[in-house]
NUTORVEX-634899 format. One record per residue (C-alpha): residue in three letters; x, y, z. Coordinates in steps of 0.25 Angstrom, whole numbers, padded with zeros to 4 digits, always signed. Example, Ala and Ser with C-alpha at 12.3 -4.5 7.8 and 13.67 -1.06 7.14 Angstrom:
<atoms>
ALA+0049-0018+0031SER+0055-0004+0029
</atoms>
This chain:
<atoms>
UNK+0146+0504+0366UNK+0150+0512+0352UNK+0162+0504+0352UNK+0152+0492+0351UNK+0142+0499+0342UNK+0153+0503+0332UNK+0159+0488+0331UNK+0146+0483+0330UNK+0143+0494+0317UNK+0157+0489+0311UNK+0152+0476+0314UNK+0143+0477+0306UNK+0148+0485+0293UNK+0160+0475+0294UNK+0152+0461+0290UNK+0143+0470+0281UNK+0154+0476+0274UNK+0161+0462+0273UNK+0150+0455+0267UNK+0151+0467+0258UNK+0166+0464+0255UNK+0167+0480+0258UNK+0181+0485+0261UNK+0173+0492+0273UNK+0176+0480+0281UNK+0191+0480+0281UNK+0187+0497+0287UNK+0177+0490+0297UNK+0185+0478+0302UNK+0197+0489+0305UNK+0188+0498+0314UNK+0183+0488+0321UNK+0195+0482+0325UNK+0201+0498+0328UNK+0189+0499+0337UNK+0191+0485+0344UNK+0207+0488+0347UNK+0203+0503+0350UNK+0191+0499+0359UNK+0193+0484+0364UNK+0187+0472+0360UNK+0173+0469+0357UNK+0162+0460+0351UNK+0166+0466+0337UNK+0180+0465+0337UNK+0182+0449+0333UNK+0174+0452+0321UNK+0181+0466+0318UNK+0194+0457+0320UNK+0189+0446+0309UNK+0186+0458+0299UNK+0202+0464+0301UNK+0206+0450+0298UNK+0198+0449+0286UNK+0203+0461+0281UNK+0217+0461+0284UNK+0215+0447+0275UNK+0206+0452+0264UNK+0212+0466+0262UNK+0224+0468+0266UNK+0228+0452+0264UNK+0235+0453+0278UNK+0230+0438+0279UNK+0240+0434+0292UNK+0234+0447+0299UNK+0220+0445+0296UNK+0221+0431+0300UNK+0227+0434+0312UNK+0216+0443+0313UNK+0205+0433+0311UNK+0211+0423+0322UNK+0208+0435+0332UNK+0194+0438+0327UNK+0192+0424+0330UNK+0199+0423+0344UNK+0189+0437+0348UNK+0177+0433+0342UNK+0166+0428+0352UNK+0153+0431+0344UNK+0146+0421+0337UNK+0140+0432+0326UNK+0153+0437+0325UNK+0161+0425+0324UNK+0153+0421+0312UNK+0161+0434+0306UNK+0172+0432+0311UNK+0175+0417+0305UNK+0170+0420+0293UNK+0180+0429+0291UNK+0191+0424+0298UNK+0189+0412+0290UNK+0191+0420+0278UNK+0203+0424+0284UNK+0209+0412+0288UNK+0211+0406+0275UNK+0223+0412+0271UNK+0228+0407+0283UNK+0223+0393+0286UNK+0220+0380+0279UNK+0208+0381+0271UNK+0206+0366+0275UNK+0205+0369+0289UNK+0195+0381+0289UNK+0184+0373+0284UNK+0181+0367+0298UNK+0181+0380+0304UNK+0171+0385+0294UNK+0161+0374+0293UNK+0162+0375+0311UNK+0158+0389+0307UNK+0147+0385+0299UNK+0141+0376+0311UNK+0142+0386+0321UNK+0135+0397+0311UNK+0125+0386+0309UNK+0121+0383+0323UNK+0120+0396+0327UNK+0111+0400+0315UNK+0121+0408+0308UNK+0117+0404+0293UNK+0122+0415+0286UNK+0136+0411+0292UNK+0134+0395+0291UNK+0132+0397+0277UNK+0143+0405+0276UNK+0152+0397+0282UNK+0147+0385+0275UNK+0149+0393+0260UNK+0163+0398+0265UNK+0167+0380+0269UNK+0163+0377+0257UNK+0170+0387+0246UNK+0183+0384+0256UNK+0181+0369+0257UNK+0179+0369+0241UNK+0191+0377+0238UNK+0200+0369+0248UNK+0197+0355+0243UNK+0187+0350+0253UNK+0180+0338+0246UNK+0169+0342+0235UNK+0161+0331+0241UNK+0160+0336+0254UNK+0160+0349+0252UNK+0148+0347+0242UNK+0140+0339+0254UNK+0144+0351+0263UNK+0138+0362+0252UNK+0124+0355+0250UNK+0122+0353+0266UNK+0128+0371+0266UNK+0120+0374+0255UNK+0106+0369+0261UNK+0108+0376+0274UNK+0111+0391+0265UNK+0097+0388+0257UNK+0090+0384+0270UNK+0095+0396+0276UNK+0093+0406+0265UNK+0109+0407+0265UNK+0110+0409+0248UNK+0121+0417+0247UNK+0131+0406+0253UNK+0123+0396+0244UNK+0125+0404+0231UNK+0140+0405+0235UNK+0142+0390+0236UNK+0134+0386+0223UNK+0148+0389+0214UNK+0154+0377+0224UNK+0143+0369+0222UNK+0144+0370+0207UNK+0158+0367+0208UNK+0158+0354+0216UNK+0149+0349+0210UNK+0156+0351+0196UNK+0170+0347+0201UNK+0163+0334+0208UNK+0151+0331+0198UNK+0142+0331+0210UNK+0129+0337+0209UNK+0124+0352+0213UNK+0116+0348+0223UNK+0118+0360+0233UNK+0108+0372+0226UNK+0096+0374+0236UNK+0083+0381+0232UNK+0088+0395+0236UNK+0099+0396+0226UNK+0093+0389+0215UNK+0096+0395+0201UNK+0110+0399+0206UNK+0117+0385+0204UNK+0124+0393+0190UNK+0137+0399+0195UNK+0134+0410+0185UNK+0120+0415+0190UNK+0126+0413+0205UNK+0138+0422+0200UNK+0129+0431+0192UNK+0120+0432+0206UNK+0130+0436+0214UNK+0138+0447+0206UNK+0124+0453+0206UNK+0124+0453+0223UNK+0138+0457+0222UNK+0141+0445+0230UNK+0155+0444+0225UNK+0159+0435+0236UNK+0148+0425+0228UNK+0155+0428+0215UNK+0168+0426+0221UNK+0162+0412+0224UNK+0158+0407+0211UNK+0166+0412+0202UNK+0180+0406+0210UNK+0171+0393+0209UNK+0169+0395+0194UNK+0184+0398+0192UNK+0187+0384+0200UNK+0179+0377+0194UNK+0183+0381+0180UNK+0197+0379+0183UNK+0195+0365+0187UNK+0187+0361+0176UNK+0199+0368+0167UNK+0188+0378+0163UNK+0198+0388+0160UNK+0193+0397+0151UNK+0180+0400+0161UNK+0186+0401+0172UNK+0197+0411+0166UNK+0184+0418+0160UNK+0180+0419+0175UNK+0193+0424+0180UNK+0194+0434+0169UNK+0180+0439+0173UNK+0180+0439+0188UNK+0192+0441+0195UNK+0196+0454+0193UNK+0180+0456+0197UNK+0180+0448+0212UNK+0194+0454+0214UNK+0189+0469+0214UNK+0176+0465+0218UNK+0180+0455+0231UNK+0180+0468+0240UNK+0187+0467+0255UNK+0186+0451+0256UNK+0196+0441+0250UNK+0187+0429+0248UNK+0190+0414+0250UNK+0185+0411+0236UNK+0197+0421+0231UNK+0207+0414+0234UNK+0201+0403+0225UNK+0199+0413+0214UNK+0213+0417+0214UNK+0219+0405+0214UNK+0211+0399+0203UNK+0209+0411+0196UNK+0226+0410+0196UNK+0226+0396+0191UNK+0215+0399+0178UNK+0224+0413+0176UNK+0235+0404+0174UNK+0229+0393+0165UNK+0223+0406+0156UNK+0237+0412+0155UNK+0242+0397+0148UNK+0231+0399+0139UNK+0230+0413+0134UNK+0243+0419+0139UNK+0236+0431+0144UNK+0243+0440+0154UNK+0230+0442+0162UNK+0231+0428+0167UNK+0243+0428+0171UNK+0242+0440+0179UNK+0229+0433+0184UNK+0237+0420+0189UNK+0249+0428+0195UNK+0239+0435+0204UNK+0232+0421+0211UNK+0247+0418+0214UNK+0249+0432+0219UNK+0238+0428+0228UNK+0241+0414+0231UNK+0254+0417+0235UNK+0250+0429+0246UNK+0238+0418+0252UNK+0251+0406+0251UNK+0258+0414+0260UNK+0248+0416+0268UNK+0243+0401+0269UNK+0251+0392+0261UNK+0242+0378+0265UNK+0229+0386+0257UNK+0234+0393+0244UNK+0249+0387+0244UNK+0245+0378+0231UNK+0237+0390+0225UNK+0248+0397+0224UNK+0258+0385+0219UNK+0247+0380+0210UNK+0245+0394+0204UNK+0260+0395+0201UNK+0261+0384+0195UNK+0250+0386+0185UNK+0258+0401+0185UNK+0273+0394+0182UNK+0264+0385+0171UNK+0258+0395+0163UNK+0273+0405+0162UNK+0279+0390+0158UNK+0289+0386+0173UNK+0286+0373+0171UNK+0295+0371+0182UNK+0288+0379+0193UNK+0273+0375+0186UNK+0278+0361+0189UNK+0283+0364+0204UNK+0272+0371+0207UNK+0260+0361+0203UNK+0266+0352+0212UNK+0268+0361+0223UNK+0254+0365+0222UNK+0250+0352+0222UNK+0256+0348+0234UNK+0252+0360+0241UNK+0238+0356+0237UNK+0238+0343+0241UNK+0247+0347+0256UNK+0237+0358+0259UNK+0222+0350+0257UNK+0218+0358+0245UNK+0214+0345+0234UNK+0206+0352+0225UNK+0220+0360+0223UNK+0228+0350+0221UNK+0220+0343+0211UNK+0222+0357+0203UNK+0235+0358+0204UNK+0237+0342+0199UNK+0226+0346+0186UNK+0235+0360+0184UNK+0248+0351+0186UNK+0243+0341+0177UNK+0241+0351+0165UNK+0254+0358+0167UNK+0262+0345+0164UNK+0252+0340+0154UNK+0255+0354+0147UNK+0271+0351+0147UNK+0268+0338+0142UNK+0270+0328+0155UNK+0258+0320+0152UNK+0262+0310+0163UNK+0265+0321+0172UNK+0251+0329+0169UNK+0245+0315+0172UNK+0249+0313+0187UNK+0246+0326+0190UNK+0230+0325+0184UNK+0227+0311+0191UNK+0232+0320+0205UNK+0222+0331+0201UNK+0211+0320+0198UNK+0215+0313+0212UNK+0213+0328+0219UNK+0201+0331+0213UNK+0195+0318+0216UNK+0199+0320+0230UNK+0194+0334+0230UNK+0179+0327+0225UNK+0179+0335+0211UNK+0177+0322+0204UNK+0173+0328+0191UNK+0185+0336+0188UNK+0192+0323+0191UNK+0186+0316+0180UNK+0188+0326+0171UNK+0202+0326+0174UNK+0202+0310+0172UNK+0196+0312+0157UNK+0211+0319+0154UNK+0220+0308+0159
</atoms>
């Protein structure tokens, strides 16, 4: 009985201080699980088990251990309430070792099961954790968009305004990239459709999860539209902020801050010459390159693109070249479109810089196809207007 009354306290303090991003949960996960080996097996332990593998993946970046870990909380588990928990994190762990593509089933199953149960606050936090994946890994802007308005109205009909706030930035986003409208904003969130006041907003909740959110999205979208100079500005601002500030979890949205952050520090190197950015890009490689090892079918052209883009800006024309077209073929053999196409537009002005105008052209009606096929119909007609 104190055994279970103590797993049921750390319980507790271990999905409070999680939310909190508090470096208590790494000290919670690993007395729980002390106290389940010491004492045996119990109705805590599955969860204690998800924790450990969180945290061997966030903090100590042991992702084949945490991952391994993960797989056993799931094989223990035989809570409902837990096992909202325990997949949720596992998820979190599992991308640095499994296709992006194929998660997205298991989450939106997720998001059922927590919806016929009545779990809202899980639905829609499953549904928010689809769609920021299915966003970065290609999925079709048009779909998805269908997907976000039918998502958005169950969060305002169930008061759910956190999730909601989180997927405006996307919102803006697809339907910038596609020239579709902004059709998703219900009643409850009215006046935050500005990325801006949202941002503002959720630095003043400390919410940095949030801010990790929109301002990875406002880096994206930036880039894409080759607003460099904001979305350096952005970079410049923020980084250093979400890197020190991000506490014990290592979110989804940072890989997507690294890697873009990585190909704007590049691209601002070219232009300015300034040592800071260079430093910046050979960091997101750093990265890349650890997550590659890790799982080469999700970050394997993140890395060969930011190399590229790294060989282009200190003038090895020769690897820069090789490593466009590696990029984009891993782009293209592991699913991820919306990659591909940026790899083509980045390939395209690389030989359009050496002066292959013939060569810069073939590789910008690729990009165009790829982001045609990825549903941003704007950026492609954008990209038209040049050739």
């Amino acid at each position: 009985n104190l055994k279970m009354k103590a797993m049921h306290f750390l319980d507790q303090a271990l999905w409070s201080s999680h939310h909190q991003r508090s470096m208590l949960f790494a000290v919670v996960s690993c007395r729980m699980v002390k106290l389940t080996l010491s004492h045996g097996f119990n109705y805590y332990s599955a969860s204690a088990m998800s924790a450990l593998a969180f945290t061997f993946t966030a903090v100590l970046r042991k992702y084949t251990e945490g991952y391994n870990l993960g797989k056993l909380a799931r094989a223990l588990n035989k809570s409902s309430k837990n096992g909202d928990n325990i997949a949720l994190v596992t998820i979190m762990v599992s991308v640095f070792k499994e296709p992006i593509q194929a998660m997205l089933p298991t989450i939106l199953e997720n998001y059922k099961t927590a919806l016929k149960g009545g779990r809202m606050t899980t639905a829609c936090t499953n549904s928010m954790c689809y769609v920021i994946r299915a966003f970065f890994s290609g999925s079709s802007l048009t779909s998805l968009n269908k997907d976000m308005v039918i998502f958005c109205r169950q969060m305002s009909r169930h008061n759910q305004i956190r999730p909601h706030l989180c997927l405006i930035p996307v919102f803006n986003a697809i339907a910038n990239l596609s020239g579709e409208s902004k059709n998703g904003f219900c009643d409850n969130v009215q006046g935050y459709e500005d990325n801006e006041k949202n941002l503002s907003k959720a630095f003043e909740k400390k919410d940095i999860s949030r801010c990790d959110i929109i301002i990875t999205i406002q880096i994206v979208e930036n880039f894409i539209f080759r607003r460099i100079d904001l979305a350096g500005k952005i970079v410049r601002q923020y980084q250093g902020l979400l890197d020190l500030h991000g506490g014990v979890q290592m979110r989804f949205i940072s890989i997507y801050r690294i890697f873009y952050s990585g190909l704007v520090a590049f691209h601002c190197f070219r232009v300015t010459q300034e040592q800071y950015w260079l430093d910046r890009g050979r960091e997101a490689i750093k990265d890349l390159q650890t997550w590659t090892n890790e799982c080469k079918w999700n970050f394997e052209n993140k890395m060969l693109l930011l190399n590229a883009e790294y060989y282009f800006s200190v003038g090895d024309f020769d690897k820069a070249t090789e490593g466009y077209h590696l990029s984009i073929t891993s782009a293209r053999n592991h699913r991820f479109v919306c990659e591909e196409a940026i790899a083509n537009e980045l390939g395209a002005y690389f030989q359009l810089e050496r002066g292959r105008v013939d060569l810069s052209m073939c590789f910008m009606k690729q990009a165009i196809e790829c982001y045609q096929s990825w549903g941003a119909l704007k950026k492609a007609e954008i990209l038209k207007h040049i050739i």
